[in-house]
C-alpha positions in Angstrom: -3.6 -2.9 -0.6 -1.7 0.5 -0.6 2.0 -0.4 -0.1 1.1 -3.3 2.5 3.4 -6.8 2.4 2.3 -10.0 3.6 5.9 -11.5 5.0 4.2 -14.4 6.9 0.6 -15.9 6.2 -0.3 -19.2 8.1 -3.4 -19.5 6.7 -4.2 -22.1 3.6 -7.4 -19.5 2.4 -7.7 -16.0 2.3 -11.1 -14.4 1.5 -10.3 -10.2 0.5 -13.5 -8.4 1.4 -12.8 -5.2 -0.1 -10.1 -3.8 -2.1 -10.2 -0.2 -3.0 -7.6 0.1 -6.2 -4.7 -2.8 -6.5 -3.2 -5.7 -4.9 0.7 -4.2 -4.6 3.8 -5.6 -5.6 4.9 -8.7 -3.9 2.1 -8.8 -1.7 1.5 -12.3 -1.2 5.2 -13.2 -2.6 6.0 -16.4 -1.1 3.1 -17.2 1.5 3.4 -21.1 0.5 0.8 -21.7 3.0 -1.7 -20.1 0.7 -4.0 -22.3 -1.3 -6.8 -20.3 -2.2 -8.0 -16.6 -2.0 -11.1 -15.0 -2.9 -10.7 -11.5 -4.5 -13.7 -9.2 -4.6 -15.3 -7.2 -7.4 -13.9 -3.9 -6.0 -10.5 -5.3 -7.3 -8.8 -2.9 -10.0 -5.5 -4.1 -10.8 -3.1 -7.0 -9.7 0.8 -5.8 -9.6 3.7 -7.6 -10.7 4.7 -10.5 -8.3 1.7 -10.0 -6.2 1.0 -13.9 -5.9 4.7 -14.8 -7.3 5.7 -18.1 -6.3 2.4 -19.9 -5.4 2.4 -22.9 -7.3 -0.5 -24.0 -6.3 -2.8 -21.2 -5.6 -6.6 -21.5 -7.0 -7.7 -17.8 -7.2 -11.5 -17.5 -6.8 -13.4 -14.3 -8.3 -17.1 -12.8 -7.0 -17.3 -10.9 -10.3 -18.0 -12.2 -14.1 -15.1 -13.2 -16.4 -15.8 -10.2 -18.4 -15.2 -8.1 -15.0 -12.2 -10.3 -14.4 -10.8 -8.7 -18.3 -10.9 -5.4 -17.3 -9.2 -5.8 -14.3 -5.1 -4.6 -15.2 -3.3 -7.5 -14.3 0.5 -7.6 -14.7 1.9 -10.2 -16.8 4.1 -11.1 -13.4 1.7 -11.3 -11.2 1.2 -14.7 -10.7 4.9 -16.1 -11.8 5.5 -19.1 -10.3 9.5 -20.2 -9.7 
């Protein structure tokens, strides 16, 4: 999501269509309103504190859990406070 930063999402579920390379840093950093989002296949890392401080966030995948291992995913990403 080259370099873009959600500030303000007032939606409880997100659904990414395509992602062409990585979810940036701090991307979805506290958008409490976010329950659930859907990350497509296309997805090739996660970034540190992309999802940081979503407690309750249920991340969905289209791809296998072997594709989900070779995705780089930064220890960070999903810290929660």
């Amino acid at each position: 999501m080259s370099n873009f930063e959600f500030i303000k999402i007032s939606t409880k579920s997100l659904s990414i269509l395509f992602i062409f390379g990585s979810i940036k840093i701090l991307a979805f950093n506290n958008c409490y309103r976010l329950k659930e989002i859907i990350l497509p296949k296309s997805i090739e890392s996660i970034d540190e504190f992309a999802f940081s401080n979503l407690k309750n966030l249920k991340v969905i995948y289209e791809g296998s859990k072997e594709e989900w291992n070779l995705i780089k995913i930064d220890k960070n990403a999903f810290e929660k406070d």
